[in-house]
Backbone bond lengths (Angstrom), bond angles and torsions (degrees), N, CA, C in turn:
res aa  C-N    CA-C-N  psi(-1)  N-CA   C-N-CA  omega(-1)  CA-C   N-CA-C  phi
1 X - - - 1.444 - - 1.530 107.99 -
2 X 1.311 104.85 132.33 1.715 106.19 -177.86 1.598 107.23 -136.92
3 X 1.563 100.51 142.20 1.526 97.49 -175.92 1.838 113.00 -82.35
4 X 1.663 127.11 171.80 1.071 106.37 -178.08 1.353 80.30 -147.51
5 X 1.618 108.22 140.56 1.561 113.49 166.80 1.650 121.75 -54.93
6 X 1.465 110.50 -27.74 1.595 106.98 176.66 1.749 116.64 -164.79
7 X 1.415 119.89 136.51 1.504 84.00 176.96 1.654 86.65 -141.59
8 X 1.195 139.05 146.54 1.352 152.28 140.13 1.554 122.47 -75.63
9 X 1.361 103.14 124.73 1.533 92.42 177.90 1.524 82.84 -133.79
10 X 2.275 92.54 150.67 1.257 118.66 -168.71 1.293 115.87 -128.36
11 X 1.261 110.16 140.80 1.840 107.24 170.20 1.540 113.57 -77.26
12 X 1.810 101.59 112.13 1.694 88.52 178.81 1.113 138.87 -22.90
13 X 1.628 121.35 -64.54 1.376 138.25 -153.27 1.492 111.96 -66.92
14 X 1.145 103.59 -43.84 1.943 116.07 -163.30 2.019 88.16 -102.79
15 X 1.439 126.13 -52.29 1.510 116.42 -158.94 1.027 88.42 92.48
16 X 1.776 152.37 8.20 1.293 107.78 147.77 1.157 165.70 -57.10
17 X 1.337 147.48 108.16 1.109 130.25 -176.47 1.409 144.88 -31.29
18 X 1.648 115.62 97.69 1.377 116.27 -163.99 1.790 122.74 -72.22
19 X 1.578 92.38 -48.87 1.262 113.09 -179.90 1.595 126.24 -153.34
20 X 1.477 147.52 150.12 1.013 152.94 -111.01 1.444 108.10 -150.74
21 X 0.578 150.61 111.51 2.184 114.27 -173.07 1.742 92.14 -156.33
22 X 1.017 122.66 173.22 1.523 138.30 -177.90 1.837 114.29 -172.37
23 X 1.071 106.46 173.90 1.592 111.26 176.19 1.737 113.72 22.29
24 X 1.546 92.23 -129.00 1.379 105.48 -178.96 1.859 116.04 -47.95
25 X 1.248 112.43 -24.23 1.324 130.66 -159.35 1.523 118.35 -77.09
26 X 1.594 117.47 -11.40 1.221 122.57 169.52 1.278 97.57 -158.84
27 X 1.750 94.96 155.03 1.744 110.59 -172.10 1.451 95.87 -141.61
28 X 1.358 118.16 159.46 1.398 137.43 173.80 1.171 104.37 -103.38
29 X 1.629 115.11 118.98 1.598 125.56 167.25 1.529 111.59 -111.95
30 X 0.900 136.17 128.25 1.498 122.71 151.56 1.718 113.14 76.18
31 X 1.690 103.09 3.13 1.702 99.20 176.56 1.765 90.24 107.58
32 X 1.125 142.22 -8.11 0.874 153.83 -121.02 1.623 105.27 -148.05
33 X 1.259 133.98 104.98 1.497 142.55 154.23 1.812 112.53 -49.57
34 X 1.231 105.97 133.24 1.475 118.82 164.53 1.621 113.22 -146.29
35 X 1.547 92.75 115.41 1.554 106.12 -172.07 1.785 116.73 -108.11
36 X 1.180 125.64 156.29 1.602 116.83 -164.88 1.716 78.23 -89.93
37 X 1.397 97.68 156.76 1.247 131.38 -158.84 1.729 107.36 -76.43
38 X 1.209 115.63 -8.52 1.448 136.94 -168.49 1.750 93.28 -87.07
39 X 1.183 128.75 -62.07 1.603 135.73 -165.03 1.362 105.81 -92.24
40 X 1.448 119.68 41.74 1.207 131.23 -170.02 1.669 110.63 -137.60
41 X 1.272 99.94 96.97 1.864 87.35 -177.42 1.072 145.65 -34.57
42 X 1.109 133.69 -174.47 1.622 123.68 -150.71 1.794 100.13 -118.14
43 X 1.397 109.10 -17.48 1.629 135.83 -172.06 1.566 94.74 -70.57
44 X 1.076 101.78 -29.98 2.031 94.26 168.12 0.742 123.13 -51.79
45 X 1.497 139.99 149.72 1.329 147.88 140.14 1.406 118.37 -130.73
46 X 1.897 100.91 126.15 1.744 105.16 170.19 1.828 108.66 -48.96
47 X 1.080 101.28 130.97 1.559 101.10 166.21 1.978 105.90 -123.13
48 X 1.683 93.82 165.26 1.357 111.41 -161.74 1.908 104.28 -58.33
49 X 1.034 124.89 4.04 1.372 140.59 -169.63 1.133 103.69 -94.26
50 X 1.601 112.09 123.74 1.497 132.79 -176.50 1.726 115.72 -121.20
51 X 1.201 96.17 169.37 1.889 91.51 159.59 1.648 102.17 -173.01
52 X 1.127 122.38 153.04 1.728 133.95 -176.54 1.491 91.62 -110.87
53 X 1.405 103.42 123.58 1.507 113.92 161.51 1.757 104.37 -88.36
54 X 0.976 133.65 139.73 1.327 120.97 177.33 1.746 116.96 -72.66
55 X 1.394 109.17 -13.67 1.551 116.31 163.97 1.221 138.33 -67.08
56 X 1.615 88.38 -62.02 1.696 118.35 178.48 1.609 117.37 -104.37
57 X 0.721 114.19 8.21 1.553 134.41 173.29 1.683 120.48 56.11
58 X 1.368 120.12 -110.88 1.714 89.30 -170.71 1.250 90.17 -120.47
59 X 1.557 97.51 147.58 1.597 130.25 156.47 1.134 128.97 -82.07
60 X 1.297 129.50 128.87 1.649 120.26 166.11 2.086 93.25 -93.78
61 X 1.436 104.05 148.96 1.325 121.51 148.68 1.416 136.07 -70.43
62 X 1.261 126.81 170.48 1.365 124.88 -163.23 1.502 107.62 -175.21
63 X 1.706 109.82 102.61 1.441 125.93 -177.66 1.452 109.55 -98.52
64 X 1.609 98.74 155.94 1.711 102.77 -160.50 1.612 86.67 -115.31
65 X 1.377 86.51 125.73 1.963 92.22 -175.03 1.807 88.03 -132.15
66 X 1.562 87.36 140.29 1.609 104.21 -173.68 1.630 92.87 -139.68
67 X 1.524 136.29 114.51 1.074 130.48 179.56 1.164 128.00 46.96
68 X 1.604 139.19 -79.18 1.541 158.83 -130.39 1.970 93.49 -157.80
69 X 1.132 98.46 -31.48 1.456 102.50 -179.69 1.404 140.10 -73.51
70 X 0.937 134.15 111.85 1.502 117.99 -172.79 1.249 100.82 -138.26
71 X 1.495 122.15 133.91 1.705 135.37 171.01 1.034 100.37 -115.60
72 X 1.881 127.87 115.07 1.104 126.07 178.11 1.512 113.77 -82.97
73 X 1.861 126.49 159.89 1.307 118.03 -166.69 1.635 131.10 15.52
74 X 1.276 88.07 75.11 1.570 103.55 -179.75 1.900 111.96 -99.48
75 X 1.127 127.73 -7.00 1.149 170.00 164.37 1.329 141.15 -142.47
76 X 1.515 108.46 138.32 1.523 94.72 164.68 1.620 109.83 -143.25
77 X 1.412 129.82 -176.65 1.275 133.74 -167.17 1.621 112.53 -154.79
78 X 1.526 96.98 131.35 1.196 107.72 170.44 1.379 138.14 -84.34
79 X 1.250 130.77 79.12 1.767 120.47 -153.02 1.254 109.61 -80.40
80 X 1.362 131.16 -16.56 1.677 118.02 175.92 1.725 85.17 -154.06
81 X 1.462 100.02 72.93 1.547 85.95 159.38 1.688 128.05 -90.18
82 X 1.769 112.18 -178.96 1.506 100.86 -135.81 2.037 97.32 -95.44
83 X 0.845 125.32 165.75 1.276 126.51 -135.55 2.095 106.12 -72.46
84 X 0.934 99.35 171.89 1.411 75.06 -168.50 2.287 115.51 95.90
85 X 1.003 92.77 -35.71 1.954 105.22 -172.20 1.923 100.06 -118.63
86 X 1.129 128.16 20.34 0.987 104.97 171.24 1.526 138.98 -81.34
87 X 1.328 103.70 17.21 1.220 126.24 -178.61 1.639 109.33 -84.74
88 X 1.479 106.41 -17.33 1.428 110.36 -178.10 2.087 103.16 -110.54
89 X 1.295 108.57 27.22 1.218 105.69 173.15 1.098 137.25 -99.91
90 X 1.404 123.46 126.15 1.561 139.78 -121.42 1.158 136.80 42.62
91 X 1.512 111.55 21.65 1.870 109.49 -162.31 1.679 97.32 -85.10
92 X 0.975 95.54 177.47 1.903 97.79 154.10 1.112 110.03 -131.05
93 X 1.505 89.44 136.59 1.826 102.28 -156.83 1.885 93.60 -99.77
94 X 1.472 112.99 156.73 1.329 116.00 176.05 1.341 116.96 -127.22
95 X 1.394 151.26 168.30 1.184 117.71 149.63 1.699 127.32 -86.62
96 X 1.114 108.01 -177.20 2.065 85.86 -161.01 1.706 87.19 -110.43
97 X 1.266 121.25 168.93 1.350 139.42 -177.94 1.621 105.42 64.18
98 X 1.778 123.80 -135.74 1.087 96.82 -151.92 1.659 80.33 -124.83
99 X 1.454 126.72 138.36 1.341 121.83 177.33 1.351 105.07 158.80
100 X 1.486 104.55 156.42 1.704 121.58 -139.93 1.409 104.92 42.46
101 X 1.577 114.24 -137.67 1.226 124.63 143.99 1.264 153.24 22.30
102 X 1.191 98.62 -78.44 1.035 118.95 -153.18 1.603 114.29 -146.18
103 X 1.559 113.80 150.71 1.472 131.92 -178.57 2.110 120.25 -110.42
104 X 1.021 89.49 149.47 1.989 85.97 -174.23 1.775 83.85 -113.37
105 X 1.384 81.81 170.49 1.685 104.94 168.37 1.496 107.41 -163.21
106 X 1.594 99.14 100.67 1.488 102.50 -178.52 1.892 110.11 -109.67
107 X 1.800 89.03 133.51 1.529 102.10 167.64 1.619 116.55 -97.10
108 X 1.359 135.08 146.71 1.277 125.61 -177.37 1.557 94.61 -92.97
């Protein structure tokens, strides 16, 4: 786990702004961004889409719908993950650099 002075993450298609994060407010797990749920736009929505990590246990997903727009699993979140990962509980996790989705932009 490593701290990062800032990271922005974006929805390819449009450049919207997904999420915001700084200092204490996001951590790197696994290659993987996790931001507190506060610096995270409002254009999200949990959707009915799940998945079980066999580590960290289950995720719900979270698509970024803007009008006409919809980016499916552009995020996801861990609400009771399994012991050992609670450092990633409730964040929304992204992936970092540029893929699926979505793009980061990190400042140190």
């Amino acid at each position: 786990m490593r701290r990062i002075m800032r990271v922005r993450i974006f929805e390819q298609r449009t450049g919207a702004l997904l999420a915001d994060a700084s200092g204490d407010q996001v951590v790197k797990v696994e290659g993987n961004w996790y931001v507190d749920p506060a610096t995270v736009s409002k254009q999200l929505q949990m959707s009915s889409h799940d998945y079980t990590c066999p580590y960290k246990g289950k995720c719900y997903y979270a698509d970024f719908v803007d009008g006409a727009t919809r980016s499916i699993d552009v995020a996801w979140v861990y609400d009771n993950p399994k012991p050992g990962w609670e450092n990633i509980k409730g964040k929304f996790g992204f992936y970092a650099g540029e893929r699926s989705n979505t793009r980061d932009e990190v400042t140190p």
